[in-house]
C-alpha positions in Angstrom: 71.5 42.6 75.6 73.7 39.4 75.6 73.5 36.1 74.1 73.2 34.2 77.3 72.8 36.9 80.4 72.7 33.4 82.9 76.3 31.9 81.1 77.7 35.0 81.0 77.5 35.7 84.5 75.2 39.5 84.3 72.4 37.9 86.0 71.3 35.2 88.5 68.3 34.0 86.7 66.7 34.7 83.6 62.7 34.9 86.0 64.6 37.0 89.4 68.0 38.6 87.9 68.9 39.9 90.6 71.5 43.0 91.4 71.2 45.8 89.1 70.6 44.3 85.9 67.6 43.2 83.2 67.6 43.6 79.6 67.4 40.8 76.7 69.0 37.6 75.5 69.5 37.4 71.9 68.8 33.3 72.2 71.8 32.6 69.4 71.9 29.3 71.1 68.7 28.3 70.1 68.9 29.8 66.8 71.7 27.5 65.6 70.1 24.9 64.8 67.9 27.2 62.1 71.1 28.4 61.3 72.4 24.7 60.0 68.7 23.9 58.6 69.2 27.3 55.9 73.1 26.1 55.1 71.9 22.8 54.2 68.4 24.4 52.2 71.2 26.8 50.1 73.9 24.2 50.2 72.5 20.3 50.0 75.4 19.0 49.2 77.2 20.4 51.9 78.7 17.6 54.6 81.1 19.4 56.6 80.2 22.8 58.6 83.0 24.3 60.1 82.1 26.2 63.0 83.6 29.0 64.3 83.6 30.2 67.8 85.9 32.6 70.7 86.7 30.1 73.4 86.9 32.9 75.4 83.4 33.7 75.0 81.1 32.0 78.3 78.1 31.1 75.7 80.3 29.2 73.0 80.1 26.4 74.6 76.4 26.2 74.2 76.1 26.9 70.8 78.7 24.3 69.5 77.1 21.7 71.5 73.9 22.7 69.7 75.3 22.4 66.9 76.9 19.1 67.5 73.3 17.8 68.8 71.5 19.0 65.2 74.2 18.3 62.9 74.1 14.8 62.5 69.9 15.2 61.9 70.6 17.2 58.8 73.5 14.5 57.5 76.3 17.2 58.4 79.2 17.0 60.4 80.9 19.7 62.2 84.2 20.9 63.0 85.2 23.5 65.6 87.8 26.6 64.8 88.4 29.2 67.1 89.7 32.8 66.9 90.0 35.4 69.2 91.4 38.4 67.6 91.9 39.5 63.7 95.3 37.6 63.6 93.7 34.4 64.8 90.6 34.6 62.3 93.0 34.4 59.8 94.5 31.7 60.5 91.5 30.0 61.2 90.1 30.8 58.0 93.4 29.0 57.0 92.7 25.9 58.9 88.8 26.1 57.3 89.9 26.1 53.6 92.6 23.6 54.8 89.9 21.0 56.0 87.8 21.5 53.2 85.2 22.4 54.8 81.7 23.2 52.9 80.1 26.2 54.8 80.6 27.8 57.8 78.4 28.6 60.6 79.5 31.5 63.1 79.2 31.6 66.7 77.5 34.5 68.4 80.8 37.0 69.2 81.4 40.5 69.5 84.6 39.8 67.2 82.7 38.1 64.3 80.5 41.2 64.5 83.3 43.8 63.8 85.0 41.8 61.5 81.8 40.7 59.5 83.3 41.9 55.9 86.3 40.2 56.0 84.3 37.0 56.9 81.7 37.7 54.4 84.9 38.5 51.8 86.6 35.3 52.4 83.3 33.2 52.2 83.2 34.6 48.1 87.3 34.1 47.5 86.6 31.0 48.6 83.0 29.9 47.7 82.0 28.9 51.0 78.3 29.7 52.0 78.4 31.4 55.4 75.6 32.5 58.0 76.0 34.7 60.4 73.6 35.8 63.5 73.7 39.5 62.9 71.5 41.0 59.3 74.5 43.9 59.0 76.2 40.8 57.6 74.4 40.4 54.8 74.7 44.0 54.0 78.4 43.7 53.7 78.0 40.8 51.3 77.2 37.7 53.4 75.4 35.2 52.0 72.6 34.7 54.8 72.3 36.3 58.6 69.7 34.6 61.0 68.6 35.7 63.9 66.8 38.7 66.4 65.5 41.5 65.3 68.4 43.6 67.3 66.4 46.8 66.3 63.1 45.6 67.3 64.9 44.7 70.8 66.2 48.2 71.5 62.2 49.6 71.0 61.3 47.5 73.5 64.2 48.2 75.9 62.1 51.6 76.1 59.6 50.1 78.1 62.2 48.7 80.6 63.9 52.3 81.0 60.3 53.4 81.9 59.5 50.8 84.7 62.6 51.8 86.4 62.0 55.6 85.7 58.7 54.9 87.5 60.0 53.0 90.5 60.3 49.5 89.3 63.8 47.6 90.6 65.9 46.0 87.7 66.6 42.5 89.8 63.1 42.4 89.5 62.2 42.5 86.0 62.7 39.5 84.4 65.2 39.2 80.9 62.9 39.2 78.3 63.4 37.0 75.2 62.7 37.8 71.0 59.6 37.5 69.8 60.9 38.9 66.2 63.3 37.1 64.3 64.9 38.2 61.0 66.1 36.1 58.0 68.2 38.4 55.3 69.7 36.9 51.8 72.7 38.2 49.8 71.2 37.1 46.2 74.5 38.3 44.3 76.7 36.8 46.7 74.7 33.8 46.3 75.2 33.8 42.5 79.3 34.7 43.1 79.0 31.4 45.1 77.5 29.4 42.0 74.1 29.1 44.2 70.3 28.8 43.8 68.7 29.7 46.4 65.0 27.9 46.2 62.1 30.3 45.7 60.2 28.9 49.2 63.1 30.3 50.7 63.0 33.5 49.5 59.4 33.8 49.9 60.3 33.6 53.4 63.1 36.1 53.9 62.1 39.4 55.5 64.7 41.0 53.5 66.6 40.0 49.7 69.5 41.9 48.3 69.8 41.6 44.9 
């Protein structure tokens, strides 16, 4: 799996991939603009979203121009930090608090991943509602996670193991794309944060921790 297989240089196309690769794209790109639309439906008064991205990462890019493109049709404007190890978040999350800034949208990143409860701990200290693009980070007290079903993904890398068991050639199989997406809510971190999170919105969460 990988956010953008094409970006990222694993395969040719996402129709012929070509080599000896296939798999899934998790489509974070196209998921940020959701991502801003629930930060604004918890957060209405929020104006500035500081977004937080690797550099290093080839699919960045993509999403903070996403983000940049929607932004301005939800009355937000965004700010880019970056971070590429522990030492760096830190100081980014320095930067963040520094600007003011009234949530935070994350950036699809292995290091974000790993270091989801510190992220999810500073978004409490310092009441600012976060989203991330992985449900663990709910779990570990993040306000609100967005995106694929990442379990749902690996049953149905089963049925691409069993094409190539039976003769089928990886370059040939196309990447396949989510059909399940997944919206989680922290409701106690949500009340730390001094939020009310509407009921429509709950209604539509696959999963609430209270």
């Amino acid at each position: 799996m990988a956010t953008d297989p094409v970006a990222t240089g694993l395969v040719k196309s996402f129709a012929r991939p070509g080599d000896n690769v296939t798999g899934f794209s998790l489509l974070h790109e196209e998921t940020v603009a959701k991502r801003l639309e629930l930060l604004k439906v918890v957060a209405p008064g929020s104006k500035l979203v500081a977004v937080l991205l690797n550099p290093t990462h080839p699919a960045a890019g993509g999403e903070l121009k996403e983000a940049k493109r929607v932004a301005p049709l939800l009355g937000l404007e965004v700010h880019a930090f970056e971070a590429q190890d522990p030492t760096q978040l830190a100081s980014a999350f320095a930067e963040i608090t520094g600007q003011r800034a009234h949530a935070l949208l994350l950036v699809s990143d292995r290091l974000f991943v790993t270091e989801r409860k510190t992220i999810a701990e500073f978004g409490v200290r310092h009441r600012v509602p976060v989203v991330h693009f992985v449900a663990e980070f709910a779990d570990v007290g993040g306000l609100m996670a967005y995106g694929a079903n990442v379990p749902a993904l690996y049953r149905r890398a089963g049925a691409l193991v069993d094409k190539i068991f039976k003769g089928a050639q990886p370059a040939d199989l196309p990447i396949e794309q989510p059909t399940e997406f997944e919206l989680i809510i922290n409701l106690r971190t949500a009340k730390a944060l001094g939020l009310t999170i509407p009921q429509s919105l709950l209604l539509r969460a696959d999963r609430v921790i209270e």
